[in-house]
Residue frames as a rotation matrix with the C-alpha (Angstrom) as fourth column:
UNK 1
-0.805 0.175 -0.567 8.15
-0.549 0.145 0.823 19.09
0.227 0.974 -0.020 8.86
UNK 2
-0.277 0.914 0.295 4.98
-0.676 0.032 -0.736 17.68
-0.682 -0.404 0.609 8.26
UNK 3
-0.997 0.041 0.072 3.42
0.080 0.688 0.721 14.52
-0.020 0.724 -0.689 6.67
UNK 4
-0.212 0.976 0.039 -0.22
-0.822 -0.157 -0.547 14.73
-0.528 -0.148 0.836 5.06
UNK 5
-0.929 -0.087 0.359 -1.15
-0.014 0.980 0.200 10.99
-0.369 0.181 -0.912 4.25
UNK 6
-0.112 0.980 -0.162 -4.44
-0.968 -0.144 -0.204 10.28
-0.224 0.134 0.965 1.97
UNK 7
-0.616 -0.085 0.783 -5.34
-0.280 0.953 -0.117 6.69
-0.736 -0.291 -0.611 2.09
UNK 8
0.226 0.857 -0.464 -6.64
-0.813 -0.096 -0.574 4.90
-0.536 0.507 0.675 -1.16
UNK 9
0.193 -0.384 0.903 -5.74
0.608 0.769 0.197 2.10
-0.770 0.511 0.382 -4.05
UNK 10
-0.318 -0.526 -0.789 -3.89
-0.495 -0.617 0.611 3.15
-0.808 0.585 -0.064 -6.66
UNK 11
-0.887 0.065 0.457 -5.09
0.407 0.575 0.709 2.38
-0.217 0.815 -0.537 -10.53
UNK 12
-0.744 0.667 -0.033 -7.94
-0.490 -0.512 0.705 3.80
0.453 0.542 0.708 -12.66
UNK 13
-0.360 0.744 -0.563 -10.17
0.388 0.668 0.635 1.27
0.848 0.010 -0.529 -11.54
UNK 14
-0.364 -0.101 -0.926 -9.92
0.924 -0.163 -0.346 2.90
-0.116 -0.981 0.153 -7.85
UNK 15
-0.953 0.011 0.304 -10.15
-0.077 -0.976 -0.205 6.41
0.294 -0.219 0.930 -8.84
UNK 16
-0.467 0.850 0.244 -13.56
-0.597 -0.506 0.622 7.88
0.653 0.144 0.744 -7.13
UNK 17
0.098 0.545 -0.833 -14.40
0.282 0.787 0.549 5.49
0.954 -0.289 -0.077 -5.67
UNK 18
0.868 0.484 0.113 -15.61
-0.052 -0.137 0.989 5.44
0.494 -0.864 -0.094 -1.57
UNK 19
0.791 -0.555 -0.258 -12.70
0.480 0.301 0.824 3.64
-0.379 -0.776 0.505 -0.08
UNK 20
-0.205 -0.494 0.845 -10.56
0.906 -0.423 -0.028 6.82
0.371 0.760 0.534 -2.54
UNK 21
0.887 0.233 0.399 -11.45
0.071 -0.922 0.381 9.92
0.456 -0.310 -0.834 -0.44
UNK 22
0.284 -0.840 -0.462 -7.85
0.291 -0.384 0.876 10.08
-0.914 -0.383 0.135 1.48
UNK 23
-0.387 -0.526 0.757 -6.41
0.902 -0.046 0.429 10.08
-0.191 0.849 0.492 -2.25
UNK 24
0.079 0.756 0.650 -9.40
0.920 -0.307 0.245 12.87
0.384 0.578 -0.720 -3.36
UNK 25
0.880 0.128 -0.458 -8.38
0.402 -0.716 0.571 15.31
-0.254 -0.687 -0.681 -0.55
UNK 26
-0.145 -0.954 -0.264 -4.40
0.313 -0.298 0.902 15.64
-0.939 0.047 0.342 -1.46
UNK 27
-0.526 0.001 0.851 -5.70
0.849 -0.055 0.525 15.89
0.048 0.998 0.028 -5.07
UNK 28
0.732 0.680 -0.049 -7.85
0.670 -0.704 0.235 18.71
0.125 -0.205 -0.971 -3.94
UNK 29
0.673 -0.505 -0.540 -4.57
0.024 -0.715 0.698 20.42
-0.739 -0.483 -0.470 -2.15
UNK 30
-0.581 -0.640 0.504 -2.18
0.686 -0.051 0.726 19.43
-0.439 0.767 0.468 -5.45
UNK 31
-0.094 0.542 0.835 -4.98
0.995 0.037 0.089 21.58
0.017 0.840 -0.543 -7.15
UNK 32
0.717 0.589 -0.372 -5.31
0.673 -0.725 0.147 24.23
-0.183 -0.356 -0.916 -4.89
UNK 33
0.801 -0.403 -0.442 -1.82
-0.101 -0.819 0.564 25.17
-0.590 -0.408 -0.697 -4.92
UNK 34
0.853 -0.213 -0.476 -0.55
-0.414 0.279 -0.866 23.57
0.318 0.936 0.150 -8.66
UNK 35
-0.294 -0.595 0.748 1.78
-0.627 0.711 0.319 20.52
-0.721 -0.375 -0.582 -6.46
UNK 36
0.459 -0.073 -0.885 2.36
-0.575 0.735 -0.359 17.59
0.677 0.674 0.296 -8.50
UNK 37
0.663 -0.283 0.693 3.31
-0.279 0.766 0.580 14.34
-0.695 -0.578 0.428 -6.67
UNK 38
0.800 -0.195 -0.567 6.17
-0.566 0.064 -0.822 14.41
0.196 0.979 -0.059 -8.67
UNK 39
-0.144 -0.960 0.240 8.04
-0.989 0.131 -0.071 11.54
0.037 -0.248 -0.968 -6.42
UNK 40
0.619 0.366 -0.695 8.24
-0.569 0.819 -0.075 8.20
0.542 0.442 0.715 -6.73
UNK 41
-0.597 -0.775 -0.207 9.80
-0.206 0.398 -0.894 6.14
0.775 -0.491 -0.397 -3.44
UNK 42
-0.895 0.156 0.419 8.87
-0.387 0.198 -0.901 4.93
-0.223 -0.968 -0.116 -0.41
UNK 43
-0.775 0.579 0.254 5.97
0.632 0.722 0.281 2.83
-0.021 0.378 -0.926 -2.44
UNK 44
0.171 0.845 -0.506 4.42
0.842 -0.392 -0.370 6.05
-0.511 -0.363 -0.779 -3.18
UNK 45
0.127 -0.223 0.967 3.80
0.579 -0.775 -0.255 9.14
0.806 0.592 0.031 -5.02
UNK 46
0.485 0.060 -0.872 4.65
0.839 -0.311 0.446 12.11
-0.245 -0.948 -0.202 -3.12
UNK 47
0.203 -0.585 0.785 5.92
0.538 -0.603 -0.589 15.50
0.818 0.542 0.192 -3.39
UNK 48
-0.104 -0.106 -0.989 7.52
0.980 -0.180 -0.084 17.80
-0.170 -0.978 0.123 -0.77
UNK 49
0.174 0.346 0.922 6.17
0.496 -0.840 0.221 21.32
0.851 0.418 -0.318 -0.50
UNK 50
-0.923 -0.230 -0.309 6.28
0.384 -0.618 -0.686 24.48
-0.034 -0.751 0.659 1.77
UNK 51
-0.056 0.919 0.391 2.78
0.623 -0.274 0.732 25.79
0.780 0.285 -0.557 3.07
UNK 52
0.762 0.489 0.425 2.67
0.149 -0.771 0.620 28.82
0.630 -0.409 -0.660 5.08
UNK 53
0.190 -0.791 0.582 6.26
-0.981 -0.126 0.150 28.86
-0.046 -0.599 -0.799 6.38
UNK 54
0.094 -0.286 0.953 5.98
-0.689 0.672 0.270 24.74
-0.719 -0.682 -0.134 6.89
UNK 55
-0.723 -0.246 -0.646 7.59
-0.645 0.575 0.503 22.27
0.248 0.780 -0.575 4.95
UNK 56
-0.040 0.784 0.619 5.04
-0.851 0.298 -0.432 19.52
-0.523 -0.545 0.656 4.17
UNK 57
-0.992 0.068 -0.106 5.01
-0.031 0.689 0.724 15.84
0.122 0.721 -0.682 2.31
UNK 58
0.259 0.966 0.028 1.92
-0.845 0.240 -0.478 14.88
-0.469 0.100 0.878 0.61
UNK 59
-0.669 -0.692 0.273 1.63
-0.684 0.716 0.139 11.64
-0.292 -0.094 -0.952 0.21
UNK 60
0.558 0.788 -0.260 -0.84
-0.818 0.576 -0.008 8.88
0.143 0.217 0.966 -1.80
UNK 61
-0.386 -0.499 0.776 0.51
-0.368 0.855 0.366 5.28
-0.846 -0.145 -0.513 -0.77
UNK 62
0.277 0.293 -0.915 0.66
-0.879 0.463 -0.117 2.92
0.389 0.837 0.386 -4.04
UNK 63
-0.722 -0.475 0.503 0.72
-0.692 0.516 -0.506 0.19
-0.019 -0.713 -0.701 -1.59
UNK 64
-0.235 0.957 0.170 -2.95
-0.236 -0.225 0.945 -0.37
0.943 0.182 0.279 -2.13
UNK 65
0.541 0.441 0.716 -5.14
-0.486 -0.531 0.694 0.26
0.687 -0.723 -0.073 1.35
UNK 66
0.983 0.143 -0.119 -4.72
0.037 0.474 0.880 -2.83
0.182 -0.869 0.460 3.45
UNK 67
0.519 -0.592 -0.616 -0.76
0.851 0.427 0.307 -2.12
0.081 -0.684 0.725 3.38
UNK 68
0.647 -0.347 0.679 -0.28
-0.112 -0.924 -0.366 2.09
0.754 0.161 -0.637 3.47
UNK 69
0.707 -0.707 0.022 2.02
-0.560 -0.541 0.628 1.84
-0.432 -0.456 -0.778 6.26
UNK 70
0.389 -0.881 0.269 4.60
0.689 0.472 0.550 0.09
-0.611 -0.029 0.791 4.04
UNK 71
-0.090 -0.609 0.788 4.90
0.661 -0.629 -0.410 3.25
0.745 0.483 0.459 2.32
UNK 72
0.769 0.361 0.527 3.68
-0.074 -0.769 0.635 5.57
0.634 -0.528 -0.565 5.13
UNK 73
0.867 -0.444 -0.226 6.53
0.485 0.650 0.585 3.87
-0.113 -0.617 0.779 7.38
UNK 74
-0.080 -0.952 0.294 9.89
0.990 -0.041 0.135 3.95
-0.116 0.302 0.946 5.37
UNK 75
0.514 0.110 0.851 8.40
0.060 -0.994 0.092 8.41
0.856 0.004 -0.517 4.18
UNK 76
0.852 0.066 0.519 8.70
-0.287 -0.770 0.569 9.27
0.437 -0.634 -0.638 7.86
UNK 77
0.702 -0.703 -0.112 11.97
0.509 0.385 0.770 7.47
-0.498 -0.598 0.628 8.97
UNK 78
-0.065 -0.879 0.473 13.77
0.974 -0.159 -0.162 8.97
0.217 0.450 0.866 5.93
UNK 79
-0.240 -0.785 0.571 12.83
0.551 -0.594 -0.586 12.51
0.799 0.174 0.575 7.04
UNK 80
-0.672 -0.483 -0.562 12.62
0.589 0.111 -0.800 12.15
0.449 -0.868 0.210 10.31
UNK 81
-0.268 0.805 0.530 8.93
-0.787 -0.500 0.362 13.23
0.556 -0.320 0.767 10.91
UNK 82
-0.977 -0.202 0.070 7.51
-0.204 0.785 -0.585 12.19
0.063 -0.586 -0.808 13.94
UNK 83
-0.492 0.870 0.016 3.96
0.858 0.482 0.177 10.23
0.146 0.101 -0.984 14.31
UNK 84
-0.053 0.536 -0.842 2.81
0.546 -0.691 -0.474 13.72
-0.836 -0.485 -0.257 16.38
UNK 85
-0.163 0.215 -0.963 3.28
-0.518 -0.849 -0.102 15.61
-0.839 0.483 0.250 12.79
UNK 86
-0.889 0.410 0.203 1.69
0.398 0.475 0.785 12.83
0.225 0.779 -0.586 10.64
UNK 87
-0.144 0.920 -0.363 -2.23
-0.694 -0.356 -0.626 13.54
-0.705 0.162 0.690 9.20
UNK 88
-0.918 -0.200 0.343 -3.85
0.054 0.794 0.606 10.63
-0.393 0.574 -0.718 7.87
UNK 89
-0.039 0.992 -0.119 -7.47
-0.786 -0.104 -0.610 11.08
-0.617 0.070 0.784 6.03
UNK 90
-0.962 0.244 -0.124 -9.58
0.193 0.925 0.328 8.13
0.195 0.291 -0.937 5.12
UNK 91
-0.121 0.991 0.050 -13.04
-0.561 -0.110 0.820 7.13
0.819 0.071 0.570 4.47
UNK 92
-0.928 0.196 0.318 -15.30
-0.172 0.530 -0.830 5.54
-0.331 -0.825 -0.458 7.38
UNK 93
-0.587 0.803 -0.103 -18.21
0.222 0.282 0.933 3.75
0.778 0.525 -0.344 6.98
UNK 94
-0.610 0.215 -0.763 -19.10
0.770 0.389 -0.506 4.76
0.188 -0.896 -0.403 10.39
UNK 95
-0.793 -0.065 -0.606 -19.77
-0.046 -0.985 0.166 8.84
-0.608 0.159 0.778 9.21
UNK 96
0.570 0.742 0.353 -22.67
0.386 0.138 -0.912 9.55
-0.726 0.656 -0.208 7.41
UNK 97
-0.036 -0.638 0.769 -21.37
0.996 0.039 0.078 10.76
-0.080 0.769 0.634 3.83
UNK 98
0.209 -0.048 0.977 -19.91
0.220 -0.971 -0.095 14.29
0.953 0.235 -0.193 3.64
UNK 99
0.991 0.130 -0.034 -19.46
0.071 -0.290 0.954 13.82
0.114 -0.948 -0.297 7.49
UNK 100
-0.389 -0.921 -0.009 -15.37
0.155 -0.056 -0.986 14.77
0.908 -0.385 0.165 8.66
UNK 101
0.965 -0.139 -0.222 -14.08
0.262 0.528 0.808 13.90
0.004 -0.838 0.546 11.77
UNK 102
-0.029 -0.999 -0.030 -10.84
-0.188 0.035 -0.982 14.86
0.982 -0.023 -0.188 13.11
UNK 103
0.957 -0.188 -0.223 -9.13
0.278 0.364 0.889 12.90
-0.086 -0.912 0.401 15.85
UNK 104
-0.100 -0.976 -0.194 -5.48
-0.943 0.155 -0.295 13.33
0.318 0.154 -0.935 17.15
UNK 105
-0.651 -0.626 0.429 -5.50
-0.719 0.690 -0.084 9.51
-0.244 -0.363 -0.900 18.37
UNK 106
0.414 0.908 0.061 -7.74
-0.881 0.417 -0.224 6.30
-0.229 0.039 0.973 18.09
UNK 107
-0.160 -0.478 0.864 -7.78
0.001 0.875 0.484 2.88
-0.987 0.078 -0.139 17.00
UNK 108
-0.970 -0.233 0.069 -8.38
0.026 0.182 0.983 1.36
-0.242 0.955 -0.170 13.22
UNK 109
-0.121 0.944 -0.306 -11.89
-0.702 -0.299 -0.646 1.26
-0.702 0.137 0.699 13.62
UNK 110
0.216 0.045 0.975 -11.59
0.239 0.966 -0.097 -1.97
-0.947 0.254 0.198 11.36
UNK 111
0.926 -0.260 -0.275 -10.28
-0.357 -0.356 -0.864 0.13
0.126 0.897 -0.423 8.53
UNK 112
0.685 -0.693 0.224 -7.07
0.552 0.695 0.460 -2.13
-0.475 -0.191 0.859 7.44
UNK 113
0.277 -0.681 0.677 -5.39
0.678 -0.361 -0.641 1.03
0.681 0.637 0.362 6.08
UNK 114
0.481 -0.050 0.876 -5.30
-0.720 -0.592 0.362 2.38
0.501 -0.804 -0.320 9.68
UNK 115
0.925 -0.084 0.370 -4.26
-0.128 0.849 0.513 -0.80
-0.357 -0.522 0.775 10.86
UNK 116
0.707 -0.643 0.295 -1.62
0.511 0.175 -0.842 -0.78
0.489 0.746 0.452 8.56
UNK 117
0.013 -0.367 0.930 -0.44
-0.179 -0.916 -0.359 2.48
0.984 -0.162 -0.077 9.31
UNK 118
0.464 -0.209 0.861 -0.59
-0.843 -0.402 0.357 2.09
0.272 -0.891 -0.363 13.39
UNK 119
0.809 -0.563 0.168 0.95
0.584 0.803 -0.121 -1.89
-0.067 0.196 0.978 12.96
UNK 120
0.525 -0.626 0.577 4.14
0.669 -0.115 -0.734 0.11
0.526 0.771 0.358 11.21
UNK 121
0.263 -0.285 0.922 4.51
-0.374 -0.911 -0.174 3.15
0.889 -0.299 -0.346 12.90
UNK 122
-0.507 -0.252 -0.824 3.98
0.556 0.635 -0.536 1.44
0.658 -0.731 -0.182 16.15
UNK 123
-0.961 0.062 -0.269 1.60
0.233 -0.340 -0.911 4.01
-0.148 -0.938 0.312 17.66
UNK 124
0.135 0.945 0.299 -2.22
0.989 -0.147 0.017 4.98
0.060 0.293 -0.954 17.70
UNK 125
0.189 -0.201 -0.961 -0.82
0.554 -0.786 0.273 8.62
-0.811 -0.585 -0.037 18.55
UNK 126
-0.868 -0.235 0.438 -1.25
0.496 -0.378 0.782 10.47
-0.018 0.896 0.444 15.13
UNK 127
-0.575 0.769 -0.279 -3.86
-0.402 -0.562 -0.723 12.86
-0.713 -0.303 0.632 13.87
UNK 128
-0.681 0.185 0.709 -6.42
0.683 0.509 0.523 11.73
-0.264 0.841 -0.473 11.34
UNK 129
-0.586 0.766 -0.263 -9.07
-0.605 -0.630 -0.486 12.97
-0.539 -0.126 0.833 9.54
UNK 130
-0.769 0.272 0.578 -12.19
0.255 0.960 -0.112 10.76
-0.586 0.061 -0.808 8.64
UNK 131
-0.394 0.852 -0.346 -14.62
-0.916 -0.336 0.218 11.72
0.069 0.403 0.913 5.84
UNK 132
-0.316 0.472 0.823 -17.81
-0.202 0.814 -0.544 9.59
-0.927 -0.338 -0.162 6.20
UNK 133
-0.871 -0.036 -0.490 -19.03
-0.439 0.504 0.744 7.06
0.220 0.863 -0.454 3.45
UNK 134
0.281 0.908 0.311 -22.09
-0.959 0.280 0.049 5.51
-0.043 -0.312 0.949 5.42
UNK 135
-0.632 -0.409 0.658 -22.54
-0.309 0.912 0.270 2.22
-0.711 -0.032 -0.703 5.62
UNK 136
-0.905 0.051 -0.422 -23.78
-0.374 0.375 0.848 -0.28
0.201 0.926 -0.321 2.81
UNK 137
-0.146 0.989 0.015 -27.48
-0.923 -0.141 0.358 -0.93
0.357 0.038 0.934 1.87
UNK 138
0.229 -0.046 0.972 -28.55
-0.284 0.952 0.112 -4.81
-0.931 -0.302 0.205 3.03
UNK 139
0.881 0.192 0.432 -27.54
0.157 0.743 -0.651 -7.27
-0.446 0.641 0.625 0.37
UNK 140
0.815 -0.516 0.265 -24.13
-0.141 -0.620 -0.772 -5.25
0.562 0.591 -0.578 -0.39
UNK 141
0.429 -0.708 -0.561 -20.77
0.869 0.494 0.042 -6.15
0.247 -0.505 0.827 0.69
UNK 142
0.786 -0.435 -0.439 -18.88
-0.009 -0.718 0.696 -3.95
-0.618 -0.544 -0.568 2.63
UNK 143
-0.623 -0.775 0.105 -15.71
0.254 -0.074 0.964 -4.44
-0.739 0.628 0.243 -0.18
UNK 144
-0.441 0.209 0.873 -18.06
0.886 -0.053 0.460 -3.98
0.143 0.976 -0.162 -3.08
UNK 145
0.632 0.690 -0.352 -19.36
0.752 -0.655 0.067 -0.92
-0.185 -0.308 -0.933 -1.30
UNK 146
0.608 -0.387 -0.693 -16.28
0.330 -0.671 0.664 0.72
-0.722 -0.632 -0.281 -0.80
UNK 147
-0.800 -0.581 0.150 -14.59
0.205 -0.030 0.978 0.01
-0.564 0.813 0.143 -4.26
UNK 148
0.219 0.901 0.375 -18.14
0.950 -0.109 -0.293 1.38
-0.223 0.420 -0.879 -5.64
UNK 149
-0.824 -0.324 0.465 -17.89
0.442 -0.881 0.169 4.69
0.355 0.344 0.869 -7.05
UNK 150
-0.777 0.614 -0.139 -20.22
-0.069 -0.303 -0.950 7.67
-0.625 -0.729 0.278 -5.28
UNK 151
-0.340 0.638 0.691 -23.86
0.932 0.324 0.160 8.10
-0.122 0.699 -0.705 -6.71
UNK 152
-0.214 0.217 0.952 -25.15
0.204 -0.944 0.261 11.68
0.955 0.251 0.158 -8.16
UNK 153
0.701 0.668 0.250 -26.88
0.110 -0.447 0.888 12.10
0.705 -0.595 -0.387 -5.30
UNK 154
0.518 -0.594 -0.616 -23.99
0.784 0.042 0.619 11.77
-0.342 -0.804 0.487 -2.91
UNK 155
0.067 -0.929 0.363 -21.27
0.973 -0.020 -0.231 13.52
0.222 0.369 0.903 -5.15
UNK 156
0.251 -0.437 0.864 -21.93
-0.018 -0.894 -0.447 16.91
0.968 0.096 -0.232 -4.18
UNK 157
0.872 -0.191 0.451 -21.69
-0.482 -0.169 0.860 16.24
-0.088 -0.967 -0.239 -0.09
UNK 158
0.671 -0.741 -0.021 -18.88
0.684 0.607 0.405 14.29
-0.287 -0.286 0.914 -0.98
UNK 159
-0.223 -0.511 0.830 -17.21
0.667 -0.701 -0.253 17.08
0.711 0.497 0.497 -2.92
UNK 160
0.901 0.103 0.421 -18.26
-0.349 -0.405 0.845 19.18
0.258 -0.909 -0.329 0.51
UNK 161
0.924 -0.344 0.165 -16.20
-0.049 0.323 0.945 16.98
-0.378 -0.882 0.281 2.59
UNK 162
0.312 -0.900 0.304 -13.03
0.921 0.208 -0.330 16.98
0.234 0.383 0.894 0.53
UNK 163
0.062 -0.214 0.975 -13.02
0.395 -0.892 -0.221 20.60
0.916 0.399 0.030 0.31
UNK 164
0.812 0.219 0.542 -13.35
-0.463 -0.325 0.825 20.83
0.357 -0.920 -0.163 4.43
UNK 165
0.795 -0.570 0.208 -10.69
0.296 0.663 0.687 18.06
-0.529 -0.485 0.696 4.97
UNK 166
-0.132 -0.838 0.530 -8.43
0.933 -0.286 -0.219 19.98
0.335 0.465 0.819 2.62
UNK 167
0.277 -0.202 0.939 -9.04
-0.211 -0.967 -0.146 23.59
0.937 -0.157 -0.311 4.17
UNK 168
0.861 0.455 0.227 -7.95
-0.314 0.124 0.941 21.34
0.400 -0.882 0.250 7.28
UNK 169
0.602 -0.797 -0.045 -5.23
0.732 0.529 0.429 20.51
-0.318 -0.291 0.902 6.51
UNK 170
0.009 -0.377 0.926 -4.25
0.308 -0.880 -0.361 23.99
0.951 0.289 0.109 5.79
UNK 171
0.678 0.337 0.654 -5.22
-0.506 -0.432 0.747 25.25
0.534 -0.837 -0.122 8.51
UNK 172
0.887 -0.426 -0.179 -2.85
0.456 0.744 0.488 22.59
-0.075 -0.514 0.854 10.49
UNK 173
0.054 -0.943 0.329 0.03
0.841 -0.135 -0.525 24.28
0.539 0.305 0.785 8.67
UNK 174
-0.361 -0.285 0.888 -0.38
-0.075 -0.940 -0.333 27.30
0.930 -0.186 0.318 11.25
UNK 175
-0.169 -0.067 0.983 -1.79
-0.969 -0.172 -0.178 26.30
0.181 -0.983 -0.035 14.15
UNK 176
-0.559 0.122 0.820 -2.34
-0.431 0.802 -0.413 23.28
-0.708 -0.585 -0.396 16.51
UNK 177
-0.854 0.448 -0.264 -4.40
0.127 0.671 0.730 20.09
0.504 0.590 -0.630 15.72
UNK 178
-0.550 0.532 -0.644 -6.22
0.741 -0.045 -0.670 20.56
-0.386 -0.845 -0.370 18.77
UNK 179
-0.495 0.454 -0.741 -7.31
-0.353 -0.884 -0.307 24.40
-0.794 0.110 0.597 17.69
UNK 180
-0.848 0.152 -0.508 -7.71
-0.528 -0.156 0.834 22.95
0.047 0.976 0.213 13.90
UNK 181
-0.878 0.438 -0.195 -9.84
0.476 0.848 -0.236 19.91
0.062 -0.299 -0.952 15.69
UNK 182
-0.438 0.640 -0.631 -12.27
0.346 -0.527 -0.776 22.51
-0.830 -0.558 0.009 17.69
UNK 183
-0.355 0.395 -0.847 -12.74
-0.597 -0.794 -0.120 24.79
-0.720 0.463 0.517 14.21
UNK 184
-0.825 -0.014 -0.565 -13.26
-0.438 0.647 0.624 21.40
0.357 0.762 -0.540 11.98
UNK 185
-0.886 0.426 -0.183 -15.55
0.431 0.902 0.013 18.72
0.171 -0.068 -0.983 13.99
């Protein structure tokens, strides 16, 4: 079994917004293939599905960011998925926007929903995938950046990069990370 993990804050106010692209990808795959996150547990929605032969959870923590591995944590202990078949996707400010990234390991990169999540688990040894966000103009916090919401001009590379980080995580459901890495970055 597999866990696919999108990293965001839960509540209207959040929706769309930058530091909302882990959330924006699973909503992409609930769409693609008419899933509902119709669970409620483990401080999270979630729903458990079959994709190409492989059972998968999808998962949005309602934890909000800075603690996703208290729901990301208690998911994988109850069914007994290990860190090597977790997929976490999150925004980076490090990526230009519309840029993805897949790693199978790393640190938090000062994202405190990665921090979360490798604090909990107890390992940097997961895969991730990173859609970029850029970093903030001068005069602009880095929190008011990220809870900002994209601008026209971004929204169609950002709608790009969902739609790559969700045919990636398909793609995962049949073969390696490693192979899915090589055809993705």
């Amino acid at each position: 079994m597999k866990c696919i993990v999108g990293l965001g804050n839960p509540g209207r106010k959040y929706q769309k917004t930058r530091h909302n692209v882990g959330f924006m990808v699973i909503d992409e795959l609930l769409n693609r293939h008419g899933w509902s996150l119709d669970k409620k547990k483990f401080n999270g929605h979630y729903c458990l599905e079959s994709l190409h032969g492989e059972k998968v959870v999808l998962l949005q923590p309602q934890t909000y960011m800075n603690l996703s591995g208290d729901s990301v944590k208690p998911l994988l202990d109850f069914y007994q998925i290990e860190p090597s078949q977790l997929l976490v996707i999150y925004d980076d400010l490090d990526l230009p926007i519309g840029k993805v990234r897949l790693r199978q390991t790393g640190g938090h990169g000062g994202h405190n929903g990665m921090r979360s999540i490798i604090q909990t688990v107890g390992t940097k040894q997961f895969n991730r995938i990173r859609i970029g966000i850029d970093r903030p103009q001068t005069g602009i916090t880095v929190t008011d950046y990220v809870l900002g919401k994209f601008s026209k001009a971004e929204n169609g590379l950002v709608s790009d990069s969902i739609s790559i980080a969700a045919d990636a995580c398909e793609a995962w459901m049949d073969k390696p990370f490693l192979d899915v890495m090589n055809a993705y970055n």
